[in-house]
C-alpha positions in Angstrom: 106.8 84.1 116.5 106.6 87.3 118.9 103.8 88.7 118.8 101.9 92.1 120.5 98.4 93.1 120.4 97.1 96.2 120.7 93.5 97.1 121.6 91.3 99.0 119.4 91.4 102.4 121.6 95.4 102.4 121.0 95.4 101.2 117.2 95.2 104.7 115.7 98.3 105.8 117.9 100.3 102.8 117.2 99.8 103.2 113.8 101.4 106.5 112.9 104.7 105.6 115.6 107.9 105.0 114.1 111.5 105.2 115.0 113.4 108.5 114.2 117.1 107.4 114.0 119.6 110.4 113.4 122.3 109.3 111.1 125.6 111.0 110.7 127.1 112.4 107.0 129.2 110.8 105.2 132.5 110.7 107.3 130.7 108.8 109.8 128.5 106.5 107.8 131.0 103.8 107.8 131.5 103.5 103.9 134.7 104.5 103.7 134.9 105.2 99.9 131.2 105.5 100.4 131.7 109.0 99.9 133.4 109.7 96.1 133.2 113.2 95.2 130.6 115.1 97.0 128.9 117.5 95.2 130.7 116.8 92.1 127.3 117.2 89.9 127.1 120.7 91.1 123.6 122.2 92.0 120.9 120.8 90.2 116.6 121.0 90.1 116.8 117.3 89.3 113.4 115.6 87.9 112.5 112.6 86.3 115.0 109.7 86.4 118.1 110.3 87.5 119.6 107.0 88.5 121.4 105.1 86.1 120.8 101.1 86.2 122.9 98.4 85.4 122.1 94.2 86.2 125.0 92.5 87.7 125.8 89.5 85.6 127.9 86.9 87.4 128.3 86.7 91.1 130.9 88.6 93.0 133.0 87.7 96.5 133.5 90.3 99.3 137.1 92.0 98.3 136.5 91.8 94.8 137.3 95.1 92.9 135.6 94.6 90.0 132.3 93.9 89.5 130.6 91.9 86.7 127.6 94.0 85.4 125.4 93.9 82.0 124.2 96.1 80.0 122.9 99.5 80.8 118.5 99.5 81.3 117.8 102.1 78.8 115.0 103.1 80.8 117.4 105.0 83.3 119.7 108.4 82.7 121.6 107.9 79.6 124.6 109.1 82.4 127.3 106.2 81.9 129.2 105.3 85.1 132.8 107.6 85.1 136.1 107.3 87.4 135.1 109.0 90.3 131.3 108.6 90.6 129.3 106.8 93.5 127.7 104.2 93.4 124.8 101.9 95.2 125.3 97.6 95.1 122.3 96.3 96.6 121.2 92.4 96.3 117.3 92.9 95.4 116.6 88.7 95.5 118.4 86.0 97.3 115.8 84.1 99.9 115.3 80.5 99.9 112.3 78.6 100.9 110.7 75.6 102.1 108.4 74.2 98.8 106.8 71.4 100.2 102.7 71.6 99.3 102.4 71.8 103.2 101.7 73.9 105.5 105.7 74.0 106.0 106.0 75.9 102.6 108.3 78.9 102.9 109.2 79.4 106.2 109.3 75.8 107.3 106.9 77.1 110.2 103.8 75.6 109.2 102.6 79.0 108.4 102.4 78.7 104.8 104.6 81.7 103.9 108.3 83.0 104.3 111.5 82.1 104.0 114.3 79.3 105.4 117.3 81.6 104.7 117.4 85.5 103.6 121.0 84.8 102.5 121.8 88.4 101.3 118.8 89.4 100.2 118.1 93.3 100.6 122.1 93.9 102.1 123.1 97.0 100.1 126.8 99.6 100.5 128.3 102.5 98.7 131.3 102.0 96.5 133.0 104.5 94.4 134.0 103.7 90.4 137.9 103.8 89.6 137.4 103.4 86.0 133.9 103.3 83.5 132.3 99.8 82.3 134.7 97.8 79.7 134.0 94.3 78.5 131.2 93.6 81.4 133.4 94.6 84.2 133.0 97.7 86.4 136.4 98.7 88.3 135.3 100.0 91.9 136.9 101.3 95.5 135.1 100.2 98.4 135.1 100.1 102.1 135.7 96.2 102.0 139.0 94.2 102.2 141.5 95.4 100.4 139.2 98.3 99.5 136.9 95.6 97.8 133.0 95.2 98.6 132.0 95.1 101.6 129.8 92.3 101.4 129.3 89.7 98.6 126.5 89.6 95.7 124.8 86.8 94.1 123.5 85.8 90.5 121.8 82.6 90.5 119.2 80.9 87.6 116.0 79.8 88.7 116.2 76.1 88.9 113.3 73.6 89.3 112.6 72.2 92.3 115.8 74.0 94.1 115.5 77.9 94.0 114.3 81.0 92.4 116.4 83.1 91.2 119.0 85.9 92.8 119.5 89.4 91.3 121.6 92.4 92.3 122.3 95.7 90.6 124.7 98.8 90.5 123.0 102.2 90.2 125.2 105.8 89.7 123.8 108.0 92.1 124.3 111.8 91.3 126.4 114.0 93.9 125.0 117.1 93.8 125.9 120.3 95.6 122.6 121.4 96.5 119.1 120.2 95.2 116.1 121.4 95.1 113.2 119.2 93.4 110.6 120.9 92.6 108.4 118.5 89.9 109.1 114.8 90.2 111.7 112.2 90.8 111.4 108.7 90.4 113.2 105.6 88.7 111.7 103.0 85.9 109.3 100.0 87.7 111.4 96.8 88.7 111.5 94.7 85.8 112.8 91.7 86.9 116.4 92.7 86.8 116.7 96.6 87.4 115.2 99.8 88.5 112.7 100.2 91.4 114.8 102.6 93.4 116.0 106.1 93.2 119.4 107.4 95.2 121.0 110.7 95.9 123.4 112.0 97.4 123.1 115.9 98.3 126.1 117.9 99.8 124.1 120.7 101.0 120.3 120.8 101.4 117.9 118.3 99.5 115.0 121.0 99.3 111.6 118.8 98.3 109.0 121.0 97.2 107.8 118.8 94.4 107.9 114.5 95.2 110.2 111.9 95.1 108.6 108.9 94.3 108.5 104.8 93.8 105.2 104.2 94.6 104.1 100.9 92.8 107.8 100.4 91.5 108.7 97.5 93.5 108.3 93.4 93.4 105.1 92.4 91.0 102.0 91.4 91.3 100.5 88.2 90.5 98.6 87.8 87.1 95.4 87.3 86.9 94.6 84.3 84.9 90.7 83.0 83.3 91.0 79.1 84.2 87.8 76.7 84.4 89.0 73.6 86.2 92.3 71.5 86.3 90.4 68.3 85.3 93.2 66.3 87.2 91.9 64.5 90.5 95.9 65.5 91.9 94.8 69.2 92.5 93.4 69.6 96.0 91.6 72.8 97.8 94.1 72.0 100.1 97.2 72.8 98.2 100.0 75.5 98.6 101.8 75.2 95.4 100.7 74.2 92.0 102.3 75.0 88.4 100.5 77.7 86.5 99.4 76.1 83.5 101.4 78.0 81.3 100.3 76.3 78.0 96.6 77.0 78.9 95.4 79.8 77.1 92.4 82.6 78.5 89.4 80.0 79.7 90.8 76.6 79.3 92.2 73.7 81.8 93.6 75.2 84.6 92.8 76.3 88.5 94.3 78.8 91.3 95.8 81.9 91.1 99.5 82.6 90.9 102.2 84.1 93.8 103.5 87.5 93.7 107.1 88.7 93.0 109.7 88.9 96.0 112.8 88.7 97.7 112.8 84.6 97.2 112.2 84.7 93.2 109.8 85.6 90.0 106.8 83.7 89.0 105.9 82.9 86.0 102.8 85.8 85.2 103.7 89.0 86.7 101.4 92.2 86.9 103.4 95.7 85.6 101.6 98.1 85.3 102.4 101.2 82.9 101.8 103.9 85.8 101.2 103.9 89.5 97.1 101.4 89.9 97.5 101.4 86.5 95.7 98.4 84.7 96.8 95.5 84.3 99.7 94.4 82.0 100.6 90.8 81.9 104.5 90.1 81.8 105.3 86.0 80.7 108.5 85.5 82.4 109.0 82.6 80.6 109.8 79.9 83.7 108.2 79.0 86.9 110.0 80.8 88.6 109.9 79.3 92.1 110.4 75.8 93.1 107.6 73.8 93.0 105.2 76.2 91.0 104.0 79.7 91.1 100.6 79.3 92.2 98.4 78.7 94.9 98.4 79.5 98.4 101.8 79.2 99.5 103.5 82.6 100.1 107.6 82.9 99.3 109.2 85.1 101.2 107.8 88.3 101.0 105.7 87.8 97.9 101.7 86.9 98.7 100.5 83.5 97.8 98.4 82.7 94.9 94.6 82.2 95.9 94.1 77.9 96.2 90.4 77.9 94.6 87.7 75.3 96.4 87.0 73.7 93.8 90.1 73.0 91.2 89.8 70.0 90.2 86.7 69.1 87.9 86.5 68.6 84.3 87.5 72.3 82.4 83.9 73.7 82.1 82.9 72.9 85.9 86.0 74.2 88.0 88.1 76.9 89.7 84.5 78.9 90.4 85.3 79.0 94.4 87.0 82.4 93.8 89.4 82.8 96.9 91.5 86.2 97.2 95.0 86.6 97.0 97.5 87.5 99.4 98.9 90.7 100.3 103.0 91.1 99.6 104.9 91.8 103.0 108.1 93.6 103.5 108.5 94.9 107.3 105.3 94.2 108.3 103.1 91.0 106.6 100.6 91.0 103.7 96.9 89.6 105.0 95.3 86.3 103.9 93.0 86.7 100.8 89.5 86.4 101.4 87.5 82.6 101.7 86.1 80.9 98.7 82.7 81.6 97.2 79.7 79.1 99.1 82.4 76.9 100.5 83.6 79.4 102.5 87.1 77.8 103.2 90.1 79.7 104.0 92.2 78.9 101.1 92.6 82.3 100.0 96.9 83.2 99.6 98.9 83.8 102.1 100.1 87.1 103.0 103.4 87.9 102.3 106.0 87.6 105.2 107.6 90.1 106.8 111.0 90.6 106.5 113.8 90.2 109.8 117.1 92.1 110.3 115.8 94.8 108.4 117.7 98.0 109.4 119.6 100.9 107.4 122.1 99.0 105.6 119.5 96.1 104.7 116.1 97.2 102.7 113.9 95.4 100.6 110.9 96.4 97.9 107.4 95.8 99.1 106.2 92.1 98.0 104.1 91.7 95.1 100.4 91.0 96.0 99.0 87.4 94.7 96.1 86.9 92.5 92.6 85.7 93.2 91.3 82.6 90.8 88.7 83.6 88.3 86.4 81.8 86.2 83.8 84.4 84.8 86.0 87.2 83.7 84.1 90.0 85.7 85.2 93.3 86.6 84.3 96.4 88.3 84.5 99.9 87.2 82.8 101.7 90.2 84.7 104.1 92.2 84.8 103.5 96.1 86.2 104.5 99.3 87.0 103.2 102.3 89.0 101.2 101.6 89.0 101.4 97.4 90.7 99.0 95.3 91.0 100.1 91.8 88.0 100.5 89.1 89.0 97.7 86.6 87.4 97.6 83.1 85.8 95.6 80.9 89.1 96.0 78.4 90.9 94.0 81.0 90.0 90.6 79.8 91.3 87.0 80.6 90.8 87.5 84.6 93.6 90.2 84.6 91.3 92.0 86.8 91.8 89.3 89.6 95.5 90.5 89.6 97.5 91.2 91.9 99.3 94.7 92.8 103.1 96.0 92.7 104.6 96.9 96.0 106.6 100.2 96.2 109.9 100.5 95.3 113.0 102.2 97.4 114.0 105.6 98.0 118.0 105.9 99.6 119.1 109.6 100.2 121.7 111.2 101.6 122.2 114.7 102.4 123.4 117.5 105.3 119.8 118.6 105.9 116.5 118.0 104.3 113.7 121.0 103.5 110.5 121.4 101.8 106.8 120.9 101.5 106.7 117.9 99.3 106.9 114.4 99.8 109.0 111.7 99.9 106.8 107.9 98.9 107.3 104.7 98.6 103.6 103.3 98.5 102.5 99.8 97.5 99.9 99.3 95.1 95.8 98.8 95.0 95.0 95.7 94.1 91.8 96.0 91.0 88.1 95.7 91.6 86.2 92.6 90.4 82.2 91.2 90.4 81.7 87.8 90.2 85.7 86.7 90.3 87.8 87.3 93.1 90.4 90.2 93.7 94.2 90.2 94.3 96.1 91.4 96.8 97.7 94.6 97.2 101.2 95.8 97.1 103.5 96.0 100.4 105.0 99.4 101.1 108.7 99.9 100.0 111.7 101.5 102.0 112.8 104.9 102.8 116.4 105.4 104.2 117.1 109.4 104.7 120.8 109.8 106.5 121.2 113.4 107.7 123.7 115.3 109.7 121.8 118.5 110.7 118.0 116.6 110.0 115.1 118.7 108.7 111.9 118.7 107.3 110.5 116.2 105.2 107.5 114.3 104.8 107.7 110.3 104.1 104.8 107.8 103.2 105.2 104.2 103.2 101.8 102.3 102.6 100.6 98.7 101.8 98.3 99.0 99.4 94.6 97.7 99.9 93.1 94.4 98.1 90.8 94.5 95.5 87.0 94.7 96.2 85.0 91.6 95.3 81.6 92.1 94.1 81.0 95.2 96.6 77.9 96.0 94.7 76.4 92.6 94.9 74.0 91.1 97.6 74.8 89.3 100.9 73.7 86.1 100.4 75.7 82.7 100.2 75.5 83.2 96.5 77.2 86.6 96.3 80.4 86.1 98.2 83.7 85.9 96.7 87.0 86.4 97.9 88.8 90.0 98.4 92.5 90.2 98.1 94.3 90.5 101.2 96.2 94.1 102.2 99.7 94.6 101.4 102.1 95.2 104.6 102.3 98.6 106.1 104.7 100.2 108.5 108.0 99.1 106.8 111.6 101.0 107.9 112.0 104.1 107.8 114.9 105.7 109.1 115.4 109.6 109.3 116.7 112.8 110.3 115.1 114.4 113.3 111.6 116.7 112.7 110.8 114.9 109.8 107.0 113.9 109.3 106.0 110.5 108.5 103.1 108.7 107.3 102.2 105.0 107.2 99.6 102.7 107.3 99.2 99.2 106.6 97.0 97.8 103.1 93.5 97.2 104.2 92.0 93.6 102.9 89.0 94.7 101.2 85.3 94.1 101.3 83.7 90.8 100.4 80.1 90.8 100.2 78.8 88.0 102.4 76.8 87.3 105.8 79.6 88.5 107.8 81.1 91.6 105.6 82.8 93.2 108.6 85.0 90.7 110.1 86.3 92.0 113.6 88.8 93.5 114.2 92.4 91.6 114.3 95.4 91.8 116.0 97.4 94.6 115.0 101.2 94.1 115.5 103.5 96.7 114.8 106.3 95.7 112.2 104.9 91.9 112.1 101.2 92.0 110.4 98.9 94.7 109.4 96.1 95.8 110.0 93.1 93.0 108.9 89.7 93.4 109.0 
């Protein structure tokens, strides 16, 4: 794997550098039909959600011109899909990985995280609707063969042992004339099967005086879980994938912490919360969700790995009380490795999430889903900190959810002739919670933000990795205190944009441990590969 350092003195500069790619309008995007009926919505002060969502259902060759689709996520505008209007097909999850319980798991590199094959994963193109939906089927125009899509899309079912699963959807984006936002936009959180991105396309000026946002809207978290031991001599610190126990309930027979949500599949206890580091809100998925299990260290694809606790295997009133971090989801830039176990002190904490290759602006993905820590005690943190913070958890967060880990941002796609304004344009990943004696979960990766201009403009874009959750921050420094913090999530993902445009990113910090060595040094910072890990 290539890979650059940069010295300490040149870190700050390196970190606010991006590309600034000027992209044509829509003659020369190379969409073809990509373009509908511009400004057909008129001029608007849009606000709130105003994307319309629907799941494809089936999967659907390049050429086709028809697509399969489900039934509308209430959650979105109430705005059904008409003759005439444009529309985004983007392929959210596709990757496959490696599942050995080896250091080979997910990339087959012997890194313990990634992918084998992207497939089409994150691929994305503009089509325009000939007709509405009828009987599950969406008549389209496109810039494909035979004025089909462009590229194909995949459905696929989780399946034990061979994949996790593959998801695309088809969202009406609104033409408008001219815009000019002045509260906020922003599109319902990624459920598994829709939402997580908000699209426009603007005529005229796209004027943001107010925000367009999908921070926290991407890929989930890992859920925190109470477990006290897997009382099975098969469970090893060593491990990268285990099965989540899902019969267990709050403080019984169990160990590690489970995977985050990403391009390569689901696991089987997501974090979503209700608002942007909200608390935590477990989601039972009902499977696995990726092959092998949806715990421990291993990191698929972009997702962060599950913490692998030192000590999972004794009898259900002894175990899992190492407390390793979890990782930090990855999307253009890599999570960081949770934070080592309790008094073992061995580096078993998940994965970070991978980055993603080939990303560019007709492939984007959601930030990865941070992984959770392990927890045994059920502790939590309600203080307030800075630098870097995690998120005050409370004592109404029970069952270890306050080891969970955090959403990554969602993705933001607009189009228009020039861009103006004072407010801002995000995409953040989430903070990963607080905890005492437990562990803490990794935070969010950053999302994606794809502006296309003809003229450029003003804006101003953020794009962060969220930071990990703080373990016992206010405790002492001695063996007996440490526990593991979750890994950051990945900062610096793509963004592509007009000229004069403003940008801000920075990668997730990993968060404080209390320990003899509480400052690690500093790490190799490599632009668009890993973040930032102290």
């Amino acid at each position: 794997m290539y890979k650059k350092k940069f010295t300490k003195s040149t870190l700050v500069l390196y970190k606010l550098l991006l590309t600034l790619i000027l992209f044509l309008a829509c003659a020369t995007y190379g969409y073809g039909a990509g373009c509908s009926n511009p400004g057909q919505d008129g001029p608007a002060t849009p606000s709130g959600i105003v994307n319309t969502y629907y799941p494809g259902s089936a999967p659907v060759a390049a050429g086709a011109t028809s697509i399969p689709v489900g039934a509308r996520d209430a959650r979105g505008s109430a705005t059904a899909i008409a003759a005439g209007d444009l529309l985004l097909v983007i392929q959210m999850q596709d990757a496959d990985i490696n599942s050995s319980n080896t250091s080979a798991y997910g990339s087959s590199t012997g890194s313990g995280s990634g992918y084998t094959a992207l497939n089409q994963a994150g691929l994305y193109e503009y089509v325009t609707a000939t007709g509405p939906v009828a009987a599950g089927s969406l008549p389209i125009q496109g810039s494909g063969v035979g004025n089909g899509l462009a590229n194909s899309y995949r459905v696929r079912a989780y399946v034990a042992g061979s994949n996790g699963k593959s998801t695309f959807q088809v969202i009406r984006v609104p033409q408008y004339s001219s815009a000019t936002v002045n509260a906020t936009v922003t599109a319902p959180a990624w459920n598994g099967s829709t939402g997580g991105i908000v699209v426009m396309d603007v005529a005229g000026t796209l004027t943001v005086n107010g925000s367009i946002t999908a921070d926290g809207l991407g890929f989930r978290g890992g859920m925190g879980r109470q477990h006290t031991g897997a009382n099975n001599a098969a469970f090893l610190n060593t491990d990268y994938v285990t099965n989540s126990f899902p019969n267990a309930g709050p403080g019984t027979t169990g160990t590690n912490g489970s995977k985050g949500e990403g391009i390569a599949g689901t696991p089987r206890y997501v974090n979503q919360p209700a608002s942007f580091d909200g608390p935590p809100n477990q989601v039972d998925t009902g499977v696995e969700g990726y092959p092998g299990g949806s715990y421990a260290r291993g990191a698929p694809g972009n997702a962060g790995g599950g913490s692998t606790d030192g000590d999972p295997a004794p009898a259900p009133t002894a175990g899992n009380d190492q407390n390793s971090g979890g990782g930090g989801g990855g999307n253009y830039g890599s999570g960081a490795r949770g934070g080592n176990s309790w008094n073992s002190n061995l580096t078993v904490g998940g994965q970070g999430g991978s980055y993603i290759s080939g990303l560019a602006f007709n492939r984007v993905a959601m930030g990865g889903g941070g992984g959770a820590g392990t927890t045994n005690n059920v502790t939590y943190d309600a203080a307030t900190y800075s630098n870097p913070p995690g998120v005050a958890c409370s004592a109404v967060n029970v069952n270890g959810s306050c080891s969970s880990g955090a959403p990554g941002g969602g993705i933001i796609i607009l189009r228009a002739k020039s861009f103006a304004g004072t407010g801002t344009i995000s995409a953040d990943g989430g903070d990963a919670y607080n905890t005492s004696n437990d562990s803490a979960g990794g935070g969010g990766a950053g999302g994606s933000i794809v502006l296309y201009s003809q003229l450029g403009g003003t804006a101003t874009a953020s794009v962060s990795g969220g930071n990990g959750g703080n373990a016992w921050r206010t405790g002492g420094t001695t063996l007996a205190d440490r526990h593991g913090p979750g890994g950051g999530g990945g900062g610096v993902p793509p963004i592509f944009t007009p000229k004069r445009v403003q940008h801000y990113c920075k990668c997730g910090r990993r968060n404080k441990r209390q320990d003899n060595n509480i400052e690690r040094s500093l790490r190799d910072y490599v632009l668009g590969r890993r973040h930032l890990r102290v």
